[in-house]
Backbone bond lengths (Angstrom), bond angles and torsions (degrees), N, CA, C in turn:
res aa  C-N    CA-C-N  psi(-1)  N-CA   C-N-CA  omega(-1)  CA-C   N-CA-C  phi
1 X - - - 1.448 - - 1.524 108.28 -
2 X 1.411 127.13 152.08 1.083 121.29 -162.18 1.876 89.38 -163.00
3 X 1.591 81.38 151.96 1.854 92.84 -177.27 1.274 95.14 -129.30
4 X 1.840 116.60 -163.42 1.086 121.08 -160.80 1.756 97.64 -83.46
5 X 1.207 122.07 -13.37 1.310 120.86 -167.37 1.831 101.59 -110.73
6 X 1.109 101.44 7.48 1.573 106.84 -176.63 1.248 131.92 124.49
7 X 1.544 113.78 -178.10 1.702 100.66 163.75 1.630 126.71 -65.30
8 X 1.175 110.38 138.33 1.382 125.33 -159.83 1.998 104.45 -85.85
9 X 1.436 104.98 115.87 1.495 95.75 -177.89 1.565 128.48 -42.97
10 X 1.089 114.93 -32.17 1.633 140.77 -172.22 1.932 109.52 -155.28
11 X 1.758 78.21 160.02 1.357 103.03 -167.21 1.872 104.81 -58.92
12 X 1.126 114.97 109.81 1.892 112.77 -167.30 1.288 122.00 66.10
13 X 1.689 127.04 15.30 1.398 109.16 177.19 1.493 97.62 -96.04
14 X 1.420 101.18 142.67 1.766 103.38 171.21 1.269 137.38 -46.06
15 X 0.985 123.55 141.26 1.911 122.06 -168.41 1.922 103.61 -62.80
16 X 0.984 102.11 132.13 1.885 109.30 -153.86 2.109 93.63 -80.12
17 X 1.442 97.13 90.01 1.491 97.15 161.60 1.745 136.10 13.63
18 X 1.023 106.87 -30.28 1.705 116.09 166.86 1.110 120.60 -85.97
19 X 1.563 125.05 -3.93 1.042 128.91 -166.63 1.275 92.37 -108.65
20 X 1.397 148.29 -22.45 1.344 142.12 150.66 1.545 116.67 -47.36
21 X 0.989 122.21 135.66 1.531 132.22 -177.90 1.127 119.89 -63.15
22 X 1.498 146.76 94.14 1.522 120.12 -155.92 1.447 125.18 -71.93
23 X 1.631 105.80 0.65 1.646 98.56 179.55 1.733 106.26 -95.17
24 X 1.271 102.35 11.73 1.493 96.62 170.33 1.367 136.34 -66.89
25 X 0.790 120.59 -38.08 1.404 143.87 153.52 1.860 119.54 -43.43
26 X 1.485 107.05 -23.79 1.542 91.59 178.84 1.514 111.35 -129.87
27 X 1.687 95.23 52.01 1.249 109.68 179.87 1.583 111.68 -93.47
28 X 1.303 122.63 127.16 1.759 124.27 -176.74 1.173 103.71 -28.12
29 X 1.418 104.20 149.13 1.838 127.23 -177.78 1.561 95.95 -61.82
30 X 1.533 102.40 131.33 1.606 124.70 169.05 2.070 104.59 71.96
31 X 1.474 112.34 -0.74 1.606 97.63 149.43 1.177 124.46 -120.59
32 X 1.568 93.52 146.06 2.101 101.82 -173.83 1.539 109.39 -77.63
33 X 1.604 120.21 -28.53 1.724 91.09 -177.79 1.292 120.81 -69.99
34 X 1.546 87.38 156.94 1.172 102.03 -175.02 1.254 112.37 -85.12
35 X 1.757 126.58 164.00 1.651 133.52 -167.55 1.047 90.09 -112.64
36 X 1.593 88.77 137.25 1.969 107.55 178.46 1.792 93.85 -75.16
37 X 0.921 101.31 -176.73 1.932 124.10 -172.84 1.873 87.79 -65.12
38 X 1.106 127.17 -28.47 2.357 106.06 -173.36 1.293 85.26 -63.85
39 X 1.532 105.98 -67.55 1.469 143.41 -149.46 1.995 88.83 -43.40
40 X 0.900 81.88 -77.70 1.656 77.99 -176.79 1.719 136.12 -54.60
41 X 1.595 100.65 -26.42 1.325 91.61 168.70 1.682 114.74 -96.21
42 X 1.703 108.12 2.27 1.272 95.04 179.50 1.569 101.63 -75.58
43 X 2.110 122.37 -35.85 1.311 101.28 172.01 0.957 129.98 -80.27
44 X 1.318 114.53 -1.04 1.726 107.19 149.06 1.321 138.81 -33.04
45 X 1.556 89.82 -54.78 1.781 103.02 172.15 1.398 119.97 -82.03
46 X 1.067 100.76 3.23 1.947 116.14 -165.16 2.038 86.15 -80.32
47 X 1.560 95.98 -63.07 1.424 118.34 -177.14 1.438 113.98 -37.06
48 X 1.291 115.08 -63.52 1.283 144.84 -164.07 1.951 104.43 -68.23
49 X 1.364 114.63 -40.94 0.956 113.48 162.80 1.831 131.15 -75.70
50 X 1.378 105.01 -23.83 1.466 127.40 -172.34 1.986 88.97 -83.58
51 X 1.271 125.11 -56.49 1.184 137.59 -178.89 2.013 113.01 -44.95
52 X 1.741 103.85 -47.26 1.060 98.06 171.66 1.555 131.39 -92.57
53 X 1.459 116.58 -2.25 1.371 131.06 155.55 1.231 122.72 -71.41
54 X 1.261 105.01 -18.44 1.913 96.37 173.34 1.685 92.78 -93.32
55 X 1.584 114.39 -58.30 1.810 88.58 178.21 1.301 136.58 -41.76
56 X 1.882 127.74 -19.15 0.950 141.63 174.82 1.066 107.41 -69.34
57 X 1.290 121.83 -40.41 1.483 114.50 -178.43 1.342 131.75 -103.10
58 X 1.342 111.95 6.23 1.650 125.82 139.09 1.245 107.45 -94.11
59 X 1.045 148.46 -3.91 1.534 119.45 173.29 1.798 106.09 -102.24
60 X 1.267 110.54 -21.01 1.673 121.52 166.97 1.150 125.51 -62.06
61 X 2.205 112.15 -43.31 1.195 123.87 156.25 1.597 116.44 -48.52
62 X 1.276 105.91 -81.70 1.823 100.82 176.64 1.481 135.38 -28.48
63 X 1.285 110.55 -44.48 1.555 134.17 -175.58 1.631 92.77 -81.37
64 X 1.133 146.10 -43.34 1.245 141.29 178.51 1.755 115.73 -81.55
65 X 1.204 125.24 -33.08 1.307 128.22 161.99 1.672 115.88 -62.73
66 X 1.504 107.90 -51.18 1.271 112.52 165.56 2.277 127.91 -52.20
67 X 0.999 75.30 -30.54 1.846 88.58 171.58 0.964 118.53 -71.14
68 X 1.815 104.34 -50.87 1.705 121.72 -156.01 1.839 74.62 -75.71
69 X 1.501 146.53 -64.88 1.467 138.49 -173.85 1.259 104.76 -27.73
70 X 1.406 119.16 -82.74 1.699 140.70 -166.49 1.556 85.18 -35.78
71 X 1.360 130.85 -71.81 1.489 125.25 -158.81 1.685 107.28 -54.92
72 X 1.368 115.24 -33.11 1.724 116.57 175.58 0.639 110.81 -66.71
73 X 1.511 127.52 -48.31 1.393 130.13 -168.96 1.704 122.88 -74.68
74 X 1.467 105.43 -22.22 1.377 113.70 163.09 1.705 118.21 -64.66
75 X 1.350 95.25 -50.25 1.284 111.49 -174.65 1.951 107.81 -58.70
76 X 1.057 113.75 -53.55 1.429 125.86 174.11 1.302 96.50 -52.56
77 X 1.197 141.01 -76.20 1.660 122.81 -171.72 1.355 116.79 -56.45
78 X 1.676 120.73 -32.43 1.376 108.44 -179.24 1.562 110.44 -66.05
79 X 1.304 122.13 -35.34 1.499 121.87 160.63 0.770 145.52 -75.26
80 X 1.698 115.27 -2.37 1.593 124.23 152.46 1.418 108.36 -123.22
81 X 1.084 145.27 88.30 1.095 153.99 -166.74 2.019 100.37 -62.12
82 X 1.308 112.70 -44.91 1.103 101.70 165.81 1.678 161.86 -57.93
83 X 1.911 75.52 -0.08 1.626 104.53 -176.53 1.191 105.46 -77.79
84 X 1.558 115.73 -39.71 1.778 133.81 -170.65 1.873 108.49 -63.10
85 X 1.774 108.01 -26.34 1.602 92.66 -173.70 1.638 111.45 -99.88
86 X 1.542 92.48 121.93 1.030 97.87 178.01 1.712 135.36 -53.76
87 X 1.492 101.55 -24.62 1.511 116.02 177.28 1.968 113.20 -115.44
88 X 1.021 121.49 123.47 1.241 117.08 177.18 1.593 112.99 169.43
89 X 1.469 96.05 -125.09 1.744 85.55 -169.86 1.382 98.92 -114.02
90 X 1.746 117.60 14.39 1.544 99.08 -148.42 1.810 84.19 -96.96
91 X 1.447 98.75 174.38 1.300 99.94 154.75 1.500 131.19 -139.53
92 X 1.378 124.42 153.66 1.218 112.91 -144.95 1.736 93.30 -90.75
93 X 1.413 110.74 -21.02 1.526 108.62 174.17 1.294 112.92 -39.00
94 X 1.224 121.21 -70.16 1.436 149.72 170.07 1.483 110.56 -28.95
95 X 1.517 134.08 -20.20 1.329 126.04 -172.54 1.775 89.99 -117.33
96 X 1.323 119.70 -16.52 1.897 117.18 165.02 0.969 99.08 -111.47
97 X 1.811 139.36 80.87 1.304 124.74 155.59 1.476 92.96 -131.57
98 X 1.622 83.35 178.81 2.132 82.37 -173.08 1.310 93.05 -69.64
99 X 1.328 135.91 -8.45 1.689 115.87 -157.23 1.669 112.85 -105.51
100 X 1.564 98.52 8.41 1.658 109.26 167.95 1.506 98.16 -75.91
101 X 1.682 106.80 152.96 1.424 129.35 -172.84 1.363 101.19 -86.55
102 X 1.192 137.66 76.90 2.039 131.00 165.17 1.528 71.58 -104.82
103 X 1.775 61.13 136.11 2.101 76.30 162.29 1.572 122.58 -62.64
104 X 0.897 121.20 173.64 1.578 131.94 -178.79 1.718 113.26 -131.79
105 X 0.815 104.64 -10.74 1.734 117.10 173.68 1.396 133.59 -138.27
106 X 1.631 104.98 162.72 1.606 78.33 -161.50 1.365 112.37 -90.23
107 X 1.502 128.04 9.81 1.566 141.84 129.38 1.162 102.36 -10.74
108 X 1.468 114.06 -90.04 1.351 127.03 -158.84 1.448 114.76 -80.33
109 X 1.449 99.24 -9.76 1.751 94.06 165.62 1.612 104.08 -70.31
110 X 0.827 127.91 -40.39 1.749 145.52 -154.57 1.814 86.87 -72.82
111 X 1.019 93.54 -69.31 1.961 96.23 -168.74 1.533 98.23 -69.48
112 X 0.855 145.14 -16.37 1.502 135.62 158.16 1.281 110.84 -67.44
113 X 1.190 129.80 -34.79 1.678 124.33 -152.16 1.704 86.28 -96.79
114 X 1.685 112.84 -47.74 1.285 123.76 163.04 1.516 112.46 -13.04
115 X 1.547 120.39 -71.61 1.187 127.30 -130.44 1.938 89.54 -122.07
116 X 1.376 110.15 9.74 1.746 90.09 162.00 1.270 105.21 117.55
117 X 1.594 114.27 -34.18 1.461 125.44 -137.98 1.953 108.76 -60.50
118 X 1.109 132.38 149.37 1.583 115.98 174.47 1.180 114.98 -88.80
119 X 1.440 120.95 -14.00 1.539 121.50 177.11 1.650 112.15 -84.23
120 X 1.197 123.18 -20.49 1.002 118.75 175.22 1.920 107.95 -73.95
121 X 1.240 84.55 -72.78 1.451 101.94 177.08 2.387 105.45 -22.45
122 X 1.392 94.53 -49.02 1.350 103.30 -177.16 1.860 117.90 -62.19
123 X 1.686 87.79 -32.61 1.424 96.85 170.11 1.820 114.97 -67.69
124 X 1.035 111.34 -45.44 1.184 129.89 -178.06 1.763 121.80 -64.05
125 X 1.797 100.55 -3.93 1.811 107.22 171.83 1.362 90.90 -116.26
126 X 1.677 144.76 -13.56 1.156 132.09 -169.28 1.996 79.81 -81.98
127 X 1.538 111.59 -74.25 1.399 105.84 177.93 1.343 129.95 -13.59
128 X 1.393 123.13 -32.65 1.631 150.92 -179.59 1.337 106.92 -63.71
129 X 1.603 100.46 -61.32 1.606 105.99 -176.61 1.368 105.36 -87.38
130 X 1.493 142.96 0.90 1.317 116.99 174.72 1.194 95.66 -90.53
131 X 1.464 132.89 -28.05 1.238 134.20 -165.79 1.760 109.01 -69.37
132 X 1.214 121.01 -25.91 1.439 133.59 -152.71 1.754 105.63 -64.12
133 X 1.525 99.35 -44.04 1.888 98.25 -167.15 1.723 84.97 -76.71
134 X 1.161 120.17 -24.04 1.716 118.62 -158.95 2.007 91.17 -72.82
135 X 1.090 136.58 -28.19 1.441 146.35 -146.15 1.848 75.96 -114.56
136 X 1.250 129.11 -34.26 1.530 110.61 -163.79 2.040 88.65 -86.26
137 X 1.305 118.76 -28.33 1.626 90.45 179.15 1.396 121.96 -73.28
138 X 1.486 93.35 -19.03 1.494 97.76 176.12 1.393 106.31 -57.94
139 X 1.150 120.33 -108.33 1.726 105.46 159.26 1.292 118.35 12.82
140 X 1.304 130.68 -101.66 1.555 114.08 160.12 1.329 132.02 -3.70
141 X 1.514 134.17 -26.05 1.128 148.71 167.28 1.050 117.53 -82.69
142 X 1.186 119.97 -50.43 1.559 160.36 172.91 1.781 101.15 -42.84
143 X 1.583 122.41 -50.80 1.149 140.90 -135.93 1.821 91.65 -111.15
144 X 1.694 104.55 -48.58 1.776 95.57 -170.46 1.942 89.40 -74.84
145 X 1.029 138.97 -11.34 1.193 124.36 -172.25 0.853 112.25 -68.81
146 X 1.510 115.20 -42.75 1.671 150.98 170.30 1.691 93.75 -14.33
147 X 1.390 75.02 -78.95 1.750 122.51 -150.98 1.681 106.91 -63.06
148 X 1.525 98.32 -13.82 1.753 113.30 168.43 1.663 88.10 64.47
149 X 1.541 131.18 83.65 1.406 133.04 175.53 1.413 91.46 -168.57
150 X 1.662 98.35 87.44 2.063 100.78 169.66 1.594 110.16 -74.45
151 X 1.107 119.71 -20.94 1.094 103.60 -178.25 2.121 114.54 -60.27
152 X 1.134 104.97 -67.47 1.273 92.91 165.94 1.438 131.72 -111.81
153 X 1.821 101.65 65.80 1.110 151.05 130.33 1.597 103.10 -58.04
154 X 1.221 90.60 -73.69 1.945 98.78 -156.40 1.603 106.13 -74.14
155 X 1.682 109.79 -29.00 1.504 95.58 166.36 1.588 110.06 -74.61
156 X 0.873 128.22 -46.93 2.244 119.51 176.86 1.426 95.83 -45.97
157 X 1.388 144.87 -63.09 1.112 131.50 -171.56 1.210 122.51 -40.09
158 X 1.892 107.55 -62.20 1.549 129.78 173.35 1.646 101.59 -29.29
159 X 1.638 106.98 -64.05 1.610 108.48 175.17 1.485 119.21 -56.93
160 X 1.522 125.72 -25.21 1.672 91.89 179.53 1.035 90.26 -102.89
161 X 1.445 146.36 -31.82 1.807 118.65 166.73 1.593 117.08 -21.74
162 X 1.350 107.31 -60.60 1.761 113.46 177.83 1.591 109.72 -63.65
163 X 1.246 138.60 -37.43 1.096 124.79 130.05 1.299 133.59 6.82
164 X 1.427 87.94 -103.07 1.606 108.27 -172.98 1.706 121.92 -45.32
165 X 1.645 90.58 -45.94 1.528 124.27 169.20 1.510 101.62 -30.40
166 X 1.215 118.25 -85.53 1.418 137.75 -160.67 1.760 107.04 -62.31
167 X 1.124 115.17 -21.67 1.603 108.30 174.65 1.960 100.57 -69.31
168 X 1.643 111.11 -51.12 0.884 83.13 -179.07 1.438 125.57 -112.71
169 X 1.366 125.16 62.54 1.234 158.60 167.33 1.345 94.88 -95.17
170 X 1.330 113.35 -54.37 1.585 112.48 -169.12 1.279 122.47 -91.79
171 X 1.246 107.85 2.98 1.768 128.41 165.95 1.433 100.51 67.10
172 X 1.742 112.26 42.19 1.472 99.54 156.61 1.292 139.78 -79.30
């Protein structure tokens, strides 16, 4: 008796895992041959390089949104000194209510960042990190092109179109 991976040790026991080819598995999306030993360790390294460009660019995003904050947020207390005391007359409601001035546009992001301000500046590392997974599909796009696989090519795209779409759907 014999299967697709060979003769079968016994009557119905499964074909014993080694007998599968191991470069089968990292053959481009939607083809079955299998990659001889180049073929496969070159997408090995294809992977391995595509794998550490997207961590670079979430861990660069975070660490850079997080800075660009710390620097607003410094800046905002050195210019309101009253934000920093914890006991007094201020209140902290009053610096998270809708009726605090963060900009709302990217006008006023510009003339905030322009002119020093720490709330802008603060707006401008949250902007960082929403932007960050949006910059990792790019990449992702970036990476199946790489990797010569249109098929999901055109689905990563499909995803940051909808992306992109929805920021300004939502008039960010």
């Amino acid at each position: 008796m014999t299967d697709v991976n060979g003769p079968a040790a016994s009557h119905g026991a499964p074909a014993s895992p080694a007998r599968v080819p191991a470069t089968e598995g990292l053959a481009r999306s939607g083809s079955r041959r299998p990659l001889g030993p180049e073929e496969a360790a070159a997408m090995e390294e294809k992977v391995r390089k595509v794998e550490l460009a997207i961590s670079l660019v979430l861990r660069i995003g975070v660490v850079v949104s997080v800075l660009v904050i710390a620097v607003g947020l410094g800046l905002m207390f050195a210019h309101h000194s009253e934000y920093v005391s914890v006991f007094g007359h201020f209140s902290y409601q009053r610096l998270t209510s809708k009726t605090t001035s963060f900009p709302h546009s990217f006008g006023a992001l510009g003339r905030a960042i322009a002119s020093g301000e720490g709330r802008g500046i603060v707006v401008l590392g949250v902007l960082i990190l929403i932007l960050t997974p949006v910059l990792r599909v790019a990449v992702g796009v970036l990476s199946f092109v790489y990797e010569k696989d249109p098929p999901m090519t055109i689905v990563t795209l499909y995803v940051l179109a909808v992306l992109v779409g929805s920021f300004f759907l939502a008039a960010v």
